[in-house]
N, C-alpha and C positions, 0 to 999 in steps of 0.2 A: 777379724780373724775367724774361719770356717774353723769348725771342732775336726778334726780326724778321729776315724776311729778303725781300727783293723779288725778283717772281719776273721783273724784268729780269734780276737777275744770273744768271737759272736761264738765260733765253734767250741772254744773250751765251756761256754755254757749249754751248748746244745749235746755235747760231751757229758756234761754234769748232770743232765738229767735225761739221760740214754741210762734203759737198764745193762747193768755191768755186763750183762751174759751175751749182747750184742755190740761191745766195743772193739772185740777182734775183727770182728763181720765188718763193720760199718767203719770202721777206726781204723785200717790197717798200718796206715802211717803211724800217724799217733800211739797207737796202741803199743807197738813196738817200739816209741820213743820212751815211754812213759816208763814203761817195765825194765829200763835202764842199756837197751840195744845203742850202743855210739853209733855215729853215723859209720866207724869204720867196721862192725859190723853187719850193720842194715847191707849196705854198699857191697861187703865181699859175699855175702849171700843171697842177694836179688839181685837184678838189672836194672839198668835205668828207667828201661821202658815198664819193667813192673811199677817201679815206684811212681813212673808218674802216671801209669794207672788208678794206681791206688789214692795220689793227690785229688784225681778227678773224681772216685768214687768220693773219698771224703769231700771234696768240695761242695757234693748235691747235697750233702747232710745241711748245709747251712742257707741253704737257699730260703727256706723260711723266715729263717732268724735277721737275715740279711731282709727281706722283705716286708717282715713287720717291723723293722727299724727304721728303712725309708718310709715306709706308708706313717709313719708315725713321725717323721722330720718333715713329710711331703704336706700331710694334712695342715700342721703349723705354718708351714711358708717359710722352715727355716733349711738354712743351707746345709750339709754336710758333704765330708769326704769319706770313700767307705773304701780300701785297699786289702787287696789279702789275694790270693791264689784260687779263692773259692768263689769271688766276683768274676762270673765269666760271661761273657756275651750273652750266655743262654739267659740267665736269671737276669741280667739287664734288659735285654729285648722283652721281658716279661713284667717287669716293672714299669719300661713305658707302654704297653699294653695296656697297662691298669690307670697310669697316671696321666702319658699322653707323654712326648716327647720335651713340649718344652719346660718344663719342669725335673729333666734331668738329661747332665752331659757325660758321655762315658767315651773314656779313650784308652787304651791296652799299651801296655812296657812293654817289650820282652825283649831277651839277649838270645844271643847264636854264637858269637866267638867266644869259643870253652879256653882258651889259653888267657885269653886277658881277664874273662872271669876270675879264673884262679889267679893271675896275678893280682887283681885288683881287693880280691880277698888276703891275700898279704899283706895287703895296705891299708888292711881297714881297722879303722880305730875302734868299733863300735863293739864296745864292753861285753854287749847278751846276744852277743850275736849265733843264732843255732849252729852254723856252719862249724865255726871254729870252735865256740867252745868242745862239740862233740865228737871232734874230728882231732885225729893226731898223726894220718898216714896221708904223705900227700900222692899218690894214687886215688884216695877218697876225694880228696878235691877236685880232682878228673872228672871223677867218675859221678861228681855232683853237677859240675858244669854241664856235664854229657847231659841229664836228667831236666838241669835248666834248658837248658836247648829244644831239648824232644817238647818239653809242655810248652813253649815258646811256639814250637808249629802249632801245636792245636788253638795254643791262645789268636794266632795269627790268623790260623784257617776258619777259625770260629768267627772273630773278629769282621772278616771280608764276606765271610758269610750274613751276619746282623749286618753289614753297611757302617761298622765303628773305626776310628779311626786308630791308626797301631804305629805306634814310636818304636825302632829298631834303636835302640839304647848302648848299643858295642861301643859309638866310636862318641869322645866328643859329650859326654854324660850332663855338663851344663847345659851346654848350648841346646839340645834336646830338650832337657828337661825347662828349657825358659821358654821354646816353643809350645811346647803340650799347655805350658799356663797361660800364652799367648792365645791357643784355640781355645780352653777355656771363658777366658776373659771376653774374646771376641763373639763366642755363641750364645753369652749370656745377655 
């Protein structure tokens, strides 16, 4: 079994030791999640496209943390999986820079159909989930799908930019997801 580990957990310690007085600056997301904003307010007061600005801003905060983590699985020889919205092609293509390709495989999720998003967040069982718990206006679920979408191109246009490989995830979610551990398995 390879350990997983999400590279939110890597931000909420990169979080923890940011001084307070630059978490608005550097935190935008989070920062307004934290101070008790629901997703149904975030959403009726910014745009999708601001927010997923702002995922990307936060996302560079973790690039370090994210890369003393591999350099520190890379050096041991041991394997890990590292998942989060803040793993983007750029800090990858930077990692193998450092470490050399074969020593690590990166391949990009992302979704585009915003109606089946939200439908399939209807149906999702999963207890902590941020979406739902914060969410109680289903115009917010739109308008999160919308948001998934937009950082989806960038993940996608980033993605073909570094030369990584990108699972369009809409339709058919096993069978996709048995491929991506197929290339996996096979690169290794």
């Amino acid at each position: 079994m390879i350990p997983w580990i999400s590279a939110d957990t890597l931000q909420n310690i990169v979080y923890a030791y940011t001084d307070k007085k630059d978490h608005k600056k550097i935190f935008p997301h989070s920062y307004l999640r934290i101070v008790g904003e629901t997703n149904d307010d975030l959403y009726t007061k910014h745009s999708s496209t601001s927010i997923t600005k702002w995922y990307m801003k936060q996302g560079k905060t973790s690039y370090k943390a994210i890369s003393m983590m591999a350099e520190t699985y890379l050096i041991d020889k041991d394997d890990i999986i590292v998942e989060g919205y803040q793993v983007t092609p750029e800090i990858v293509e930077k990692i193998i820079k450092k470490f050399g390709k074969k020593s690590i495989q990166a391949l990009f999720l992302v979704k585009y159909d915003e109606k089946k998003f939200v439908k399939d967040l209807h149906k999702s069982t999963t207890p902590n989930d941020w979406i739902i718990r914060k969410t109680k206006e289903e115009a917010t679920f739109h308008k999160i799908a919308k948001m998934i979408a937009e950082y989806s191109k960038y993940f996608e246009k980033e993605a073909k930019k570094h030369k990584f490989t990108i699972f369009v995830m809409d339709q058919d979610f096993e069978k996709q997801i048995k491929k991506a551990i197929q290339l996996m398995i096979c690169e290794k």
